[in-house]
C-alpha positions in Angstrom: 13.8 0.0 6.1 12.8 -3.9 5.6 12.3 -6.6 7.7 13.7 -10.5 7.6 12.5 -13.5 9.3 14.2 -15.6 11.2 15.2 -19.0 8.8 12.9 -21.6 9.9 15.6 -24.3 10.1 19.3 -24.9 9.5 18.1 -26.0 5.9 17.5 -22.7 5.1 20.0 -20.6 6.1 21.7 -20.0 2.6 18.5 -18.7 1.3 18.1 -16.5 4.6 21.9 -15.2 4.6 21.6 -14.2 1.0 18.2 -12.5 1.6 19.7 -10.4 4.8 22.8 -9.9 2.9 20.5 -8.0 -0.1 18.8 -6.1 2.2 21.4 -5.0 4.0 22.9 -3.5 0.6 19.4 -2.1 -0.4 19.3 -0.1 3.6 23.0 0.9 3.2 22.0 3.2 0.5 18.6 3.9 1.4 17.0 7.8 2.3 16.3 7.3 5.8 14.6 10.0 7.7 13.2 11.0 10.9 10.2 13.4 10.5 8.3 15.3 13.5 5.5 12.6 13.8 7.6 10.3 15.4 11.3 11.6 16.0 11.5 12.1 19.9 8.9 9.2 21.0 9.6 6.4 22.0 9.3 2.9 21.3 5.6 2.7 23.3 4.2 6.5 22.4 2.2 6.4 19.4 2.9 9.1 16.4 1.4 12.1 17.2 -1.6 12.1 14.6 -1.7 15.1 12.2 -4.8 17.8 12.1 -8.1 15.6 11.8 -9.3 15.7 8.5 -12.8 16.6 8.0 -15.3 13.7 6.6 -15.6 13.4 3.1 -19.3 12.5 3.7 -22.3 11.1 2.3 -21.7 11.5 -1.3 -23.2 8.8 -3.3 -20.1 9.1 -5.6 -17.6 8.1 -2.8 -19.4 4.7 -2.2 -18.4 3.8 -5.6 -14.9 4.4 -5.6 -12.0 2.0 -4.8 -8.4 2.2 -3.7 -5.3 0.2 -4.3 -1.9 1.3 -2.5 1.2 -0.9 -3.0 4.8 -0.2 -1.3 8.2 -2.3 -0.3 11.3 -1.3 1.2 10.7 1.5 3.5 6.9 1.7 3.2 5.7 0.4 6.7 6.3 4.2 7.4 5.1 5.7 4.5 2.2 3.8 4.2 1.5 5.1 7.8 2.3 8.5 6.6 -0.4 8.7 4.6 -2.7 6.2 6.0 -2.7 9.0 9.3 -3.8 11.7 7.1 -6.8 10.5 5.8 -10.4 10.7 7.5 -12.7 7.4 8.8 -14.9 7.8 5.7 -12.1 6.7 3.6 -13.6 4.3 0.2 -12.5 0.7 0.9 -8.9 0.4 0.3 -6.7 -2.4 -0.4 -2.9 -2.3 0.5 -0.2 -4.2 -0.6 3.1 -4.3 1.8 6.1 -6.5 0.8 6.5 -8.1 4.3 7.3 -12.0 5.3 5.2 -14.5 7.1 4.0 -13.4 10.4 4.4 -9.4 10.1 1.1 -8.8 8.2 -1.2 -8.9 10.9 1.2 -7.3 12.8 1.0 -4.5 10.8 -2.5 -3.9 10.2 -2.7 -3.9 13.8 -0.6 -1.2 14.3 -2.3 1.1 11.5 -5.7 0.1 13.0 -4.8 1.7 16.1 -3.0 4.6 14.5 -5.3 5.5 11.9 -8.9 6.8 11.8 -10.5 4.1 9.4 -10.0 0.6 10.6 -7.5 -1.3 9.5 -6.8 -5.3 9.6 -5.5 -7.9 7.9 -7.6 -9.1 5.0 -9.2 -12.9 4.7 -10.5 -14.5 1.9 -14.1 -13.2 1.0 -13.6 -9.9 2.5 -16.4 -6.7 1.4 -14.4 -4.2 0.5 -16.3 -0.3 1.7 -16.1 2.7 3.3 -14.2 3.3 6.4 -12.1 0.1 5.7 -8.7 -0.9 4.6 -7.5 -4.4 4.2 -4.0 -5.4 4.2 -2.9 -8.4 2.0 -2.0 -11.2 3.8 1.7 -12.4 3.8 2.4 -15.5 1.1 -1.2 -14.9 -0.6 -1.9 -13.3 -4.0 -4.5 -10.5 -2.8 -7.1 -9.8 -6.0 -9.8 -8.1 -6.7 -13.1 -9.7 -7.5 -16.2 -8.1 -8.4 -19.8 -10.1 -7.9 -22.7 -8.1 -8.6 -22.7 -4.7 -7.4 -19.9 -5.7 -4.7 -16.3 -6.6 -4.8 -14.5 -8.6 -2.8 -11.0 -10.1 -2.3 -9.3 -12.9 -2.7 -6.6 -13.8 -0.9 -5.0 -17.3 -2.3 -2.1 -19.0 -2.3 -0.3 -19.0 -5.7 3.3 -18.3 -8.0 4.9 -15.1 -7.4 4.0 -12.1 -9.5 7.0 -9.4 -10.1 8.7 -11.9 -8.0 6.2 -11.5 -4.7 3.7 -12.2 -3.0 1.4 -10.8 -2.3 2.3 -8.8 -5.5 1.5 -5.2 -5.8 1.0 -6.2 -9.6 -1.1 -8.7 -9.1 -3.6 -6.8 -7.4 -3.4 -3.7 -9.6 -4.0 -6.1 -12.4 -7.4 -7.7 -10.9 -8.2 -4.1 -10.0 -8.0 -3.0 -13.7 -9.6 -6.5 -14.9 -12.8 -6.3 -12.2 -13.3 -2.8 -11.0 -16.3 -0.9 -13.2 -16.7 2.1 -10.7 -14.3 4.7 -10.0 -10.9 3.8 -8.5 -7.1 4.9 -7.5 -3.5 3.5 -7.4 -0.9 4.3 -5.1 2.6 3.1 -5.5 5.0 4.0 -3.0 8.7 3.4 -2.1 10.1 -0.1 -2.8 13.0 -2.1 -4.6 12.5 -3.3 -8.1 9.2 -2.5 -10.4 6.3 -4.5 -9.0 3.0 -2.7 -9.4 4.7 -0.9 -12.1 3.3 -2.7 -15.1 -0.4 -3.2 -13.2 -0.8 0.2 -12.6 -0.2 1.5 -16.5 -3.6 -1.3 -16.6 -5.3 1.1 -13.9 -4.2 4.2 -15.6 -5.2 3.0 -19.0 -9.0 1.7 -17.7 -9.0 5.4 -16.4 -7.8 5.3 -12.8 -6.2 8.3 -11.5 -2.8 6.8 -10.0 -0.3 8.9 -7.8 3.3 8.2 -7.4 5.8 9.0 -4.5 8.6 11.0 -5.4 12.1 10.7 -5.6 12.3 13.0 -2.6 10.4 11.2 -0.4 11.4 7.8 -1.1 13.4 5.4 1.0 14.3 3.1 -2.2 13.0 4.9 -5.4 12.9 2.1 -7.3 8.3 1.1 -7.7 7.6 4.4 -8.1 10.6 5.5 -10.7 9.7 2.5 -12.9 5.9 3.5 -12.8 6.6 6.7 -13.9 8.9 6.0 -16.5 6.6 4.0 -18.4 3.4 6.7 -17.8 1.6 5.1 -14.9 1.4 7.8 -13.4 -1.2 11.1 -13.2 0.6 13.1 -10.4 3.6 12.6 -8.3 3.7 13.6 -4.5 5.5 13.6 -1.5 5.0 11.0 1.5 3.4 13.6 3.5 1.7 15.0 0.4 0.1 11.8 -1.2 -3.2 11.9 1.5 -3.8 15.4 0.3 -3.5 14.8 -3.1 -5.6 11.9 -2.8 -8.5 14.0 -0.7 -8.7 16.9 -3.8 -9.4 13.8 -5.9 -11.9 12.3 -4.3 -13.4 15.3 -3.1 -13.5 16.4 -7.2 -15.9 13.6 -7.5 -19.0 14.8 -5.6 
């Protein structure tokens, strides 16, 4: 459902108990669920992946299209839901995973060797394109920045947004602010209403923007507050989201 980290020293152990003690709350009450990908394997067999995709191929249009996906509490999995679903050719995508210190990397890692596009951890600089998705670093503000033609991130240390960071905000913000082509939002389950607020920015600079649904959701919390407040085109499942998402882009040829 979420992850800790282990306090760094005896000074901070009020900050870590109260921490595990919230997040404890928050998984008591959250949807957990098993699905066929990965119910029965175990802890070394990778999730079965589902039916290959086809390509979305060499349309010009695709290479001028950009994608941001932000989650929290319970989105390690769904992120790899729909991450699993989608084909190599993917447009560059940026993601945005609540996740302390240490489990970033991690992370990508793991959906770099699950997933059909590569996957890693993002540095400062990075190109954003096709066939590659970056994850935010842990304790860095991930942003958007466009020079020239291209657009690149930015991945700096800096205050919190929402409360986080990397905040899903923050890089839906830079994404409405810097982005001229074509792009998408994602916001999936999580605690609280970052990305919320930057992806109403998205929507409103004409971004198509999907929400999971209430359904699917470990914590719907993100995607309930994006909603309410019209961020969101078109809800979906977690299983659903990648196929949504391929109509879209595939509308754009």
């Amino acid at each position: 459902v979420d992850f800790v980290r282990k306090p760094a020293s005896q000074d901070n152990m009020d900050a870590f108990v109260t921490t595990l003690t919230q997040k404890v709350l928050i998984a008591s009450a959250a949807k957990v669920r098993s699905t066929p990908a990965t119910a029965g394997t175990s802890p070394t067999q990778a999730p079965h992946l589902s039916a290959a995709p086809l390509p979305l191929g060499q349309a010009p249009a695709l290479n001028q299209v950009l994608i941001g996906l932000g989650a929290s509490t319970g989105g390690t999995e769904a992120t790899l839901e729909v991450m699993k679903r989608l084909p190599a050719d993917i447009p560059g995508m940026v993601i945005v995973q609540h996740m302390p210190p240490g489990f970033t990397k991690m992370y990508a890692d793991r959906l770099n060797r699950l997933c059909r596009m590569e996957v890693r951890e993002a540095r400062n600089g990075d190109e954003l394109h096709r066939g590659l998705a970056l994850v935010a670093p842990a304790d860095l503000q991930t942003r958007v920045v466009r020079i020239g033609s291209k657009y690149t991130l930015s991945c700096m240390p800096g205050e919190k947004v929402s409360g986080h960071r990397p905040s899903v905000d923050a890089l839906f913000q830079s994404m409405s602010e810097a982005v001229q082509c074509r792009m998408v939002g994602i916001i999936m389950t999580g605690m609280g209403q970052d990305g919320a607020a930057g992806l109403l920015a998205m929507r409103k600079k004409g971004a198509y923007t999907i929400g999971q649904d209430k359904e699917s959701s470990v914590v719907y919390g993100m995607p309930a507050v994006a909603h309410e407040i019209g961020a969101v085109c078109v809800q979906a499942s977690c299983e659903n989201i990648a196929g949504v998402l391929i109509r879209h882009l595939k509308l754009l040829r």
